[in-house]
C-alpha positions as CSV (number, residue, x, y, z in Angstrom):
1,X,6.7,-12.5,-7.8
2,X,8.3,-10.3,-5.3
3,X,7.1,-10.3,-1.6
4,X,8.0,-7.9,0.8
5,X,6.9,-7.4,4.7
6,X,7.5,-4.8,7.1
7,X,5.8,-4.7,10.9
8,X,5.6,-1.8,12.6
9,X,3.9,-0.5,16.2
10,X,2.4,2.7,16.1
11,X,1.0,4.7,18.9
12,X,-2.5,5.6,17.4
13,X,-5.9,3.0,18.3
14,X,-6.4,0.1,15.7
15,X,-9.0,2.6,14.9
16,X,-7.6,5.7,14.0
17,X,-4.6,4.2,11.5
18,X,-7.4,1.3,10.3
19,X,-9.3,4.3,9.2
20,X,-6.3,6.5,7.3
21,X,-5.3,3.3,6.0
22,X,-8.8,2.5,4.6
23,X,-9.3,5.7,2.2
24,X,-6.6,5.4,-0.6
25,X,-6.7,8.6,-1.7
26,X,-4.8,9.4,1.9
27,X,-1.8,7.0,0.2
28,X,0.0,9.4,-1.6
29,X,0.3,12.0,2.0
30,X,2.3,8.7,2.9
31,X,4.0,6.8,-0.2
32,X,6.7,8.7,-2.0
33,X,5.9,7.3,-5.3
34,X,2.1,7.4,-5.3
35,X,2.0,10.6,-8.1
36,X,-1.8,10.4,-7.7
37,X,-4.8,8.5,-6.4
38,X,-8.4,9.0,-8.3
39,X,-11.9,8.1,-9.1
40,X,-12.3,6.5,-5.5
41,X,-15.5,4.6,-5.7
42,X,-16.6,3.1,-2.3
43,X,-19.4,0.8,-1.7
44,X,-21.5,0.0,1.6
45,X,-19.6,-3.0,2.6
46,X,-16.2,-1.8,0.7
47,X,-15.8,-5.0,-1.0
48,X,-15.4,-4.5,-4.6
49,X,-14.5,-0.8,-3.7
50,X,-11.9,0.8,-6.2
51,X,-9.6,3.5,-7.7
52,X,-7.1,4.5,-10.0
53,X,-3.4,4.9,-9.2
54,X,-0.2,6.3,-10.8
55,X,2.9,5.6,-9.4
56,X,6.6,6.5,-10.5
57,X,9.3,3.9,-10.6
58,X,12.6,3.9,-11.5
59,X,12.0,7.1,-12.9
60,X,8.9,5.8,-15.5
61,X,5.3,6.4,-15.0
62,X,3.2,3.1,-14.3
63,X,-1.2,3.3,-14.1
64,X,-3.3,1.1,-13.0
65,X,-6.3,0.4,-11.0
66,X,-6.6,-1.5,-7.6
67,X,-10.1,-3.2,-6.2
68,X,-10.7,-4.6,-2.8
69,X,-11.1,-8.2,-2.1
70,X,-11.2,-8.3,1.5
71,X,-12.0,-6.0,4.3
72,X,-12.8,-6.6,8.1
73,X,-12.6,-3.5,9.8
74,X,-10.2,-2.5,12.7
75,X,-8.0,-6.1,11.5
76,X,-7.7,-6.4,7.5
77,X,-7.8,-5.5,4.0
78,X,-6.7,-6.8,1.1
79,X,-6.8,-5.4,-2.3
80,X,-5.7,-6.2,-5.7
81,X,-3.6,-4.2,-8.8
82,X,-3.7,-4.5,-12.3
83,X,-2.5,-1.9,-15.0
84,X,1.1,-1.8,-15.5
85,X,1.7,-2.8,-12.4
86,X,0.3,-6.0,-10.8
87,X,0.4,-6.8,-7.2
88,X,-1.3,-7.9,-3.6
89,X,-1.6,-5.3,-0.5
90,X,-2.5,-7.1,2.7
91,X,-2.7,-5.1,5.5
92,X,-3.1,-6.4,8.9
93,X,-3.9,-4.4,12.1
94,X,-3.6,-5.7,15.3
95,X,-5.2,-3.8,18.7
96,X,-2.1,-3.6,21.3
97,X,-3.1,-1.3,24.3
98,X,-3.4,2.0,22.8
99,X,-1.3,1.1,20.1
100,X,-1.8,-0.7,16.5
101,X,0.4,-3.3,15.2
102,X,0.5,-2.9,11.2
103,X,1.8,-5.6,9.3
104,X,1.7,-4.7,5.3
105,X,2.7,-8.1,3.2
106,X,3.1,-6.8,-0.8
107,X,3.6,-9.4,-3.7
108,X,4.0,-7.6,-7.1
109,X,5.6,-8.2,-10.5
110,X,8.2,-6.5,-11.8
111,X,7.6,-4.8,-15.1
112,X,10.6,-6.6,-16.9
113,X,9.9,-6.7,-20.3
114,X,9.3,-2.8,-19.5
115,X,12.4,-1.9,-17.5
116,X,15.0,-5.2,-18.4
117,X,16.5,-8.1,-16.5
118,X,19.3,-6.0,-15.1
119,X,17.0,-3.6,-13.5
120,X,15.4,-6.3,-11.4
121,X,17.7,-6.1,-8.2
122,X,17.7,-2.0,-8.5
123,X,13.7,-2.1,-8.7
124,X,13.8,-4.3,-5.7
125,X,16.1,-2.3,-3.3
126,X,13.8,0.5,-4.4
127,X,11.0,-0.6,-3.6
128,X,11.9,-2.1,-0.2
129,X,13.1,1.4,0.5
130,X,9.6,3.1,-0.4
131,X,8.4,0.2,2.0
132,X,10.4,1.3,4.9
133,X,9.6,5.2,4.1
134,X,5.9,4.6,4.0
135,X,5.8,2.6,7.2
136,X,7.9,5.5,9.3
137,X,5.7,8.1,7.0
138,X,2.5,6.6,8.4
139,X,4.0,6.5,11.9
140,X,4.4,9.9,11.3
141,X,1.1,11.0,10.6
142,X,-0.6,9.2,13.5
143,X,1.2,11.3,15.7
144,X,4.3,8.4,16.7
């Protein structure tokens, strides 16, 4: 499994990026590799809420679905992939003045039977990348 973390402060309220953060179909304005984000389906609570995802890596196409397994608003959600792709999204806000501390912790398995051994380190470098290009991309688009 491989984890990676990035922290970043971002002058929005907790409120305002907890929000953008919360509908997934926002995710591709923000994550180079998200090709698309459908059938959204949200319940009261958001537990259990869901969607479809296609994402593009090392130049393959990779579907799959993610479902959320935790979800306290204005300070966390977690949700779950499976598909060709599986992994863990936590994202954690944190209130500071006007500002939101966003901490996003990812754990995901590489595709290796899919892409070979000797793509493993390339994969990773990418993907720490699109890490660091999503967090400046959401910065961004809160107005930092």
């Amino acid at each position: 499994m491989v984890k990676i973390e990035r922290t970043a402060t971002i002058n929005a309220p907790v409120e305002k990026v907890f929000e953008y953060l919360s509908q997934p179909t926002n995710l591709p304005e923000i994550w180079p590799s998200m090709v698309e984000v459908k059938d959204f389906k949200d319940t009261p609570d958001h537990i259990g809420s869901a969607y479809n995802w296609v994402y593009k890596m090392a130049g393959m196409r990779f579907e799959g679905s993610s479902e959320c397994v935790e979800f306290v608003t204005n300070k966390r959600t977690v949700s779950k992939s499976k598909g060709s792709i599986t992994s863990t999204f936590d994202y954690i806000f944190e209130a500071v003045d006007k500002q939101t501390r966003f901490i996003m912790k990812v754990e995901y398995i590489i595709p290796i039977p899919l892409l070979g051994k000797l793509a493993e380190t390339f994969i990773k470098k990418q993907n720490e990348h699109e890490a660091d290009v999503f967090m400046a991309n959401l910065k961004a688009r809160m107005g930092d």
